[in-house]
C-alpha positions, -999 to +999 in steps of 0.1 A: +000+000+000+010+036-008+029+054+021+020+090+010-003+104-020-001+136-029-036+151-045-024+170-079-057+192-069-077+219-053-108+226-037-131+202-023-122+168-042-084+174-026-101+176+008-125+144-004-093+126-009-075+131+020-102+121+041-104+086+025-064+086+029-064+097+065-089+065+072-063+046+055-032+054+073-019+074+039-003+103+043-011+132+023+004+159+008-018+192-010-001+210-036-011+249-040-009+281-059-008+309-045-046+322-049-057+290-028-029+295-001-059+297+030-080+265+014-089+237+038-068+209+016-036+233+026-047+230+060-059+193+066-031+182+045-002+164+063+024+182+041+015+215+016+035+224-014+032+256-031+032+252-069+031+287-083+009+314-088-028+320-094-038+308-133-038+272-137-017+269-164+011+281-137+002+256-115-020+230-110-015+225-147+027+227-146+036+189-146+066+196-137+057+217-107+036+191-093+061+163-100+090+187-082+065+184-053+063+149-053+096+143-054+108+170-025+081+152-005+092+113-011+047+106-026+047+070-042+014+079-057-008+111-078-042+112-066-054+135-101-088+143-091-110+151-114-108+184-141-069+197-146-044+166-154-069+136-142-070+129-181-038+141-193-021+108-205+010+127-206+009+135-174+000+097-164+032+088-186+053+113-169+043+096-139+050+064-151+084+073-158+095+085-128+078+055-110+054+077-095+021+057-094-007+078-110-041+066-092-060+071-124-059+055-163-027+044-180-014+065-210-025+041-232-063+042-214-067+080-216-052+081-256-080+054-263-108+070-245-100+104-246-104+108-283-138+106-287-139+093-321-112+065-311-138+060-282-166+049-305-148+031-329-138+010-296-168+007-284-186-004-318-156-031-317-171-041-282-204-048-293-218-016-270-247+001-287-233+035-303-250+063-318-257+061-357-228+088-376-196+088-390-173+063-384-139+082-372-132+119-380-148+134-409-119+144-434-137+170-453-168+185-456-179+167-488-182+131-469-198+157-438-223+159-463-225+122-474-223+112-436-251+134-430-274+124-456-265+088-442-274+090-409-303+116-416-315+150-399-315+158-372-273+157-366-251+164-340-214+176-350-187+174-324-152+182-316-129+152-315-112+166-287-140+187-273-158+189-240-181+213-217-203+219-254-173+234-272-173+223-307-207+214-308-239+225-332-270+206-338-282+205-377-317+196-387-312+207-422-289+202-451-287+239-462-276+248-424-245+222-427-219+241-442-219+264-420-223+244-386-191+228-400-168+260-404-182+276-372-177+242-350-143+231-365-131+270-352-147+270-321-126+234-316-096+248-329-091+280-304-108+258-276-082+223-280-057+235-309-079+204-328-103+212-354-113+172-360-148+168-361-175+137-362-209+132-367-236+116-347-274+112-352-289+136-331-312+119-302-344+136-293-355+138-261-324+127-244-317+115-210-278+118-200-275+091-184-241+073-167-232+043-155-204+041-128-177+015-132-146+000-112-118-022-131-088-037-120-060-053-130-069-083-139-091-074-166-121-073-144-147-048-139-179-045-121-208-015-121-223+003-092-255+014-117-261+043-126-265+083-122-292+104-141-274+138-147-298+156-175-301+187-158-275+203-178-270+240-185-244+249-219-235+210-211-226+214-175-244+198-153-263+213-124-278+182-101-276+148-103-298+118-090-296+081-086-314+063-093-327+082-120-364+080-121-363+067-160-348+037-150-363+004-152-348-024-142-345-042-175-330-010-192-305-009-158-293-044-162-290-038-199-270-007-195-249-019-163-239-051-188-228-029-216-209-008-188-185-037-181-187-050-212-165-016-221-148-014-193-133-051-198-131-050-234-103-023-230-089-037-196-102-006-179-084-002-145-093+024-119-130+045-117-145+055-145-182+061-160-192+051-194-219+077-203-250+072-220-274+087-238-314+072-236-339+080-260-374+088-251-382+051-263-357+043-235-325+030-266-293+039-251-261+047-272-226+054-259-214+088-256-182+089-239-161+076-214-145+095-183-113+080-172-116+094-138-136+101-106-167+121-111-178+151-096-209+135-089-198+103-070-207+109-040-247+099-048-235+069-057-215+062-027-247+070-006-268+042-022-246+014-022-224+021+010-191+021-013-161+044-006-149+051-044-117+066-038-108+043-016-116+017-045-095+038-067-068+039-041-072-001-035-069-011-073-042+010-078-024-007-055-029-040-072-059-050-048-083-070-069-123-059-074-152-083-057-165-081-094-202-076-076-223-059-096-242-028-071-279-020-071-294+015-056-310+009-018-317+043-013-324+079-032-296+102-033-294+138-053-263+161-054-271+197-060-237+216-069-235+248-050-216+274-076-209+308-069-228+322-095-262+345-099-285+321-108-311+357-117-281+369-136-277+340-161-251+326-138-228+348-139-199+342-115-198+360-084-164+351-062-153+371-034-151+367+003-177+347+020-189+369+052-212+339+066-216+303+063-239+278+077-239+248+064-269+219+066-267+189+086-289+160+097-298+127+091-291+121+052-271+153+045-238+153+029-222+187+024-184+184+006-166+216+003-138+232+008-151+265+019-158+280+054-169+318+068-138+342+061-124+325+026-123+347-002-131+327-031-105+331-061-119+340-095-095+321-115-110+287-109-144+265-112-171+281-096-185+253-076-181+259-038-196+228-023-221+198-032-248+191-014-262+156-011-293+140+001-303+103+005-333+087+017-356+061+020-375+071-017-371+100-043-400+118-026-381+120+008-352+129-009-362+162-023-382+168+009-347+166+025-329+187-004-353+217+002-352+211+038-311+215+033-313+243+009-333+262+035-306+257+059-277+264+035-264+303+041-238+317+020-237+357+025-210+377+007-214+361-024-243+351-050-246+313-050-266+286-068-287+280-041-322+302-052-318+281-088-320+248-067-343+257-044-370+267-070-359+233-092-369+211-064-404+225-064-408+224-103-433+202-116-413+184-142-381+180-116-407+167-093-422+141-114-388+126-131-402+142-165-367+157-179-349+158-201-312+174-213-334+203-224-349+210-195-329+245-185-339+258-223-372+265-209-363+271-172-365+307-156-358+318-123-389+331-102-386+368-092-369+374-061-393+383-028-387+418-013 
């Protein structure tokens, strides 16, 4: 087992982390720049490291930074995260090479899965049902064309290398083609310095649906169902619930068998989710693969009693899985608490926070890395703290979330809170009827005097 891990992170996944390793008898160590110099993980941290100064790019991005920190510190093993390098194979081959064990995917792993286009190709190889499109990268906009009239309108173009919507435009007519192409391959090219593109069929009605996964290294995997995260705004999502109240339990053991039919078809080692999308006739298609912990895990940890990072932690180590499959016991939903204006169309809002109380009580979760006095940095994700909830049925869960949300005081600072407040008591939320377009019709009630 590792004797120290340092967390090549920030916020409240670096203090998630070294909770688990604290349980374990792990030493930690927190890395730093200098705009998060008064964070908790600094502070709870056996050891703290500063890596340079505020932007990312000068720090928690500088691979050599954070492997000069592990080093000076004598860490065995890179807990990623998620977001920054948790999907940067060069980063997991850097690791590699200076036999630094990187608690995440192999090189190799996040190559494979990382490319989107390589992903589905893989995937269609493994017999997992993929969305109707192109077969690779589209090389030119004469075969976009073909491709399109293939697969028929409506179509979806992406980025190869995209992610968070960049790169993305929806077609549902052949004279609006052209110029979805030119505009998205831009877009892709300032966003990843990649202007590759492919083509999917565009689903209707979606349901963004993902199915958590744990491989080892023997080749096996095993599923711990699944997470319905459609509430999505500009292709971030906003909440999170399992078990997602579209869910049957045919379509979940359908699903959950493709899951580790992918994950063991590539030799998948580590946490990951395969992601789905599920049509309004309930037909799910892969979408993607995340070769890393989610920000979401926690829900799933709720319903099956499971401590994923200490799984992650485990396998990395060369402890093999059970290989039991997980079904939901319980309800769990993760609201994620941003510091943004939800009656301002979200606009960020960081700064100091001049009060904080945060909800407690049976069922309620709170991970975060904030507390009353912390100035929040502008230079990083806005999301301050997640909120979870679990309980005996859906309908006792959201009970519990709007009890929570009532409790939850941030002053100083706008925060998400209002938005979730008011999307607990929506009548769609409430009766499971959404979809990934639910926020296009979504506005915020005024505010009360």
């Amino acid at each position: 087992m590792f004797k120290k891990i340092l967390i090549a992170n920030r916020g409240e996944i670096a203090m998630r982390v070294i909770r688990t390793c604290k349980e374990m008898g792990i030493k930690t160590v927190a890395v730093y720049s200098t705009a998060d110099a008064e964070s908790l993980h600094v502070r709870f941290a056996d050891e703290a490291v500063c890596i340079g100064p505020a932007p990312s790019s000068e720090s928690y991005l500088k691979m050599s930074n954070i492997i000069a920190a592990a080093e000076i510190t004598n860490a065995d093993a890179i807990h990623p995260g998620y977001g920054f390098l948790s999907e940067n194979a060069k980063f997991s081959k850097i690791c590699e090479e200076h036999e630094i064990k990187f608690i995440g995917a192999s090189p190799e792993m996040i190559d494979r899965m990382g490319d989107k286009a390589s992903a589905k190709s893989t995937m269609i190889e493994a017999g997992v049902p993929c969305v109707p499109g192109s077969e690779g990268v589209i090389p030119d906009f004469k075969t976009c064309l073909k491709v399109a009239k293939e697969t028929g309108y409506p179509v979806m173009l992406k980025a190869s290398a995209g992610g968070g919507g960049k790169g993305m435009r929806a077609v549902w007519k052949e004279e609006d083609l052209q110029n979805a192409w030119e505009s998205a391959r831009q877009e892709s090219k300032a966003a990843f310095g990649n202007d590759d593109m492919y083509m999917e069929k565009l689903i209707e009605e979606p349901r963004h649906i993902e199915i958590q996964i744990v491989g080892d290294s023997n080749g096996r995997a095993c599923h711990l169902s699944e997470r319905d995260c459609s509430v999505q705004r500009r292709h971030q999502k906003l909440t999170e619930e399992t078990p997602s109240p579209f869910m049957t339990d045919e379509l979940r053991e359908k699903m959950g068998e493709a899951a580790v039919k992918a994950s063991e078809y590539i030799k998948y080692e580590g946490a990951g989710t395969v992601e789905f999308l599920v049509d309004k006739h309930r037909n799910f298609y892969f979408m993607e693969m995340n070769t890393r912990i989610q920000v979401e895990h926690p829900i799933t940890e709720q319903v099956v009693d499971y401590d994923l990072i200490r799984e992650q932690i485990l396998v990395a180590a060369g402890v093999p899985i059970s290989g039991k499959n997980y079904i939901p016991q319980l309800h769990s939903i993760e609201c994620r608490i941003n510091a943004e204006d939800p009656y301002k169309d979200f606009r960020p809002s960081p700064g100091k926070i001049t009060n904080l109380h945060l909800p407690g009580g049976h069922g309620v979760r709170v991970d975060t890395h904030v507390y009353s006095g912390y100035t929040i940095p502008p230079n990083y994700d806005s999301m301050i703290a997640k909120l979870i909830t679990t309980a005996q049925t859906r309908e006792e869960a959201i009970n519990k979330m709007k009890r929570a949300l009532d409790e939850f005081v941030v002053e100083g600072i706008k925060t998400t809170v209002p938005f979730h407040r008011q999307l607990m008591d929506h009548p769609d939320y409430v009766s499971g009827n959404y979809t990934t377009k639910f926020m296009e019709d979504f506005e915020m009630a005024e505010l009360e005097d």
